[in-house]
C-alpha positions as CSV (number, residue, x, y, z in Angstrom):
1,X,0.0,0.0,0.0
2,X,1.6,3.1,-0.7
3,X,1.1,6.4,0.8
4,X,-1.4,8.6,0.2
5,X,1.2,11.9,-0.2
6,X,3.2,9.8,-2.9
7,X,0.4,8.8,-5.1
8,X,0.8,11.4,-8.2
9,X,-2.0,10.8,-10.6
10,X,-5.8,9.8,-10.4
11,X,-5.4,6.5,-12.2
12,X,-2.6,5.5,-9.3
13,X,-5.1,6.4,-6.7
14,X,-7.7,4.6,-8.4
15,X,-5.8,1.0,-8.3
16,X,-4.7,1.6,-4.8
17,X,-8.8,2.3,-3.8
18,X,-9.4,-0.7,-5.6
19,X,-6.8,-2.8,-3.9
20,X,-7.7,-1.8,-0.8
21,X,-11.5,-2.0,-1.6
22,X,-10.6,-5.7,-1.9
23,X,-8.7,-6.3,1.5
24,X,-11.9,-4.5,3.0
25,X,-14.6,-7.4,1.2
26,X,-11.8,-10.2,2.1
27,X,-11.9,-8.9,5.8
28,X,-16.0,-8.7,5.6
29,X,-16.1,-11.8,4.4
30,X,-14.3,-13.3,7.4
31,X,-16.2,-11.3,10.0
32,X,-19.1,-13.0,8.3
33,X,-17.6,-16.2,8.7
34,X,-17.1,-15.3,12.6
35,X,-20.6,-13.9,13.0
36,X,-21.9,-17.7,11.5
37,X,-19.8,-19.3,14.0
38,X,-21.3,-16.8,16.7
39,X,-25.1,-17.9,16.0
40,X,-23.9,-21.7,16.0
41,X,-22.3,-21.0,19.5
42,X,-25.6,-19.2,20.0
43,X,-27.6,-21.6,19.8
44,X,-25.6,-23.9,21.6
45,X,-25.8,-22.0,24.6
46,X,-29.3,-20.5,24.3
47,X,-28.4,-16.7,23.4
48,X,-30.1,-14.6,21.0
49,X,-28.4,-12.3,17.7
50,X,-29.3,-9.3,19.5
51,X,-27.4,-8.9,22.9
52,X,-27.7,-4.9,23.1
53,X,-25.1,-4.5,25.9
54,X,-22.5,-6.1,23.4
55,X,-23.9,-4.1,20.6
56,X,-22.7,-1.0,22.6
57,X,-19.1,-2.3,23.8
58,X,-18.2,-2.9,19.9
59,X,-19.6,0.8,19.0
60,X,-17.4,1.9,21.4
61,X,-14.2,-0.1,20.9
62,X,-15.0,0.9,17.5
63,X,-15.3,5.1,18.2
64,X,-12.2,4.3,20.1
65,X,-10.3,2.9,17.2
66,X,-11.0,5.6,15.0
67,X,-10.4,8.1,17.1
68,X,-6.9,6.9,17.6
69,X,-6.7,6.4,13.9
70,X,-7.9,9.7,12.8
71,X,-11.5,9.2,11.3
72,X,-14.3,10.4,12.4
73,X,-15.7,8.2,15.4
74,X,-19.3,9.2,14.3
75,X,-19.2,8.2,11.0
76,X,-17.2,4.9,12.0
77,X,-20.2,4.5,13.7
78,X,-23.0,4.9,11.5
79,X,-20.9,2.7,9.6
80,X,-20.3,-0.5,12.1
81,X,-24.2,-0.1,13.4
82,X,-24.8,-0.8,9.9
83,X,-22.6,-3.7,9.9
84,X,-23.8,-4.8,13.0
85,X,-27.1,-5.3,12.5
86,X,-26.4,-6.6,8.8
87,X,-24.3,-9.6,11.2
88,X,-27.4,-9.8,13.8
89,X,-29.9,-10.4,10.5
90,X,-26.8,-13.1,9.7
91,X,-27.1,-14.5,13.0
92,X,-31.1,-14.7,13.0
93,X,-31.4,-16.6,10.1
94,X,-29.8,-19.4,12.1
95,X,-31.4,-18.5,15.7
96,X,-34.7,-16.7,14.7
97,X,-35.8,-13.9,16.6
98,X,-36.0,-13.2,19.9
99,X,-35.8,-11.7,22.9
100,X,-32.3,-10.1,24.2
101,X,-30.3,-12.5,26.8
């Protein structure tokens, strides 16, 4: 990955946005295979997809995170509620719905 400040010209920027666009899917894709172990442990143990009080602690871990990274810990988490509840619609498709643990 190179740096921002040396990248000279638009098509350069564009192959390193798409590079990194695929890094971001690969590491989706893993999370999703996490998430599907999570509603098989789930299960297991009686828990439901939606545990609110863990919904929070990973907001917060992730405000932290950008913060210390230099984006905008709001929009980081718009972003990761989305992707949370994208992994909780994931995780009811195994479990089905109901009511928080």
């Amino acid at each position: 990955m190179k740096a921002p400040e040396t990248i000279a010209s638009m098509a350069e920027l564009r192959t390193e946005i798409d590079a990194l666009d695929a890094r971001l899917v690969a590491l989706l894709a893993t999370r999703a295979r996490l998430i599907e172990r999570a509603a098989q442990i789930k299960q297991g143990v009686g828990l439901p997809a939606r545990i609110d009080a863990r919904v929070e602690e990973v907001v917060a871990h992730v405000r932290a995170v950008a913060q210390r990274e230099g984006l905008d810990p709001a929009q980081a988490e718009v972003l990761w509620r989305q992707i949370i509840e994208w992994a909780i619609v994931r995780e009811e498709q195994v479990l089905g719905k109901g009511e928080e643990a």
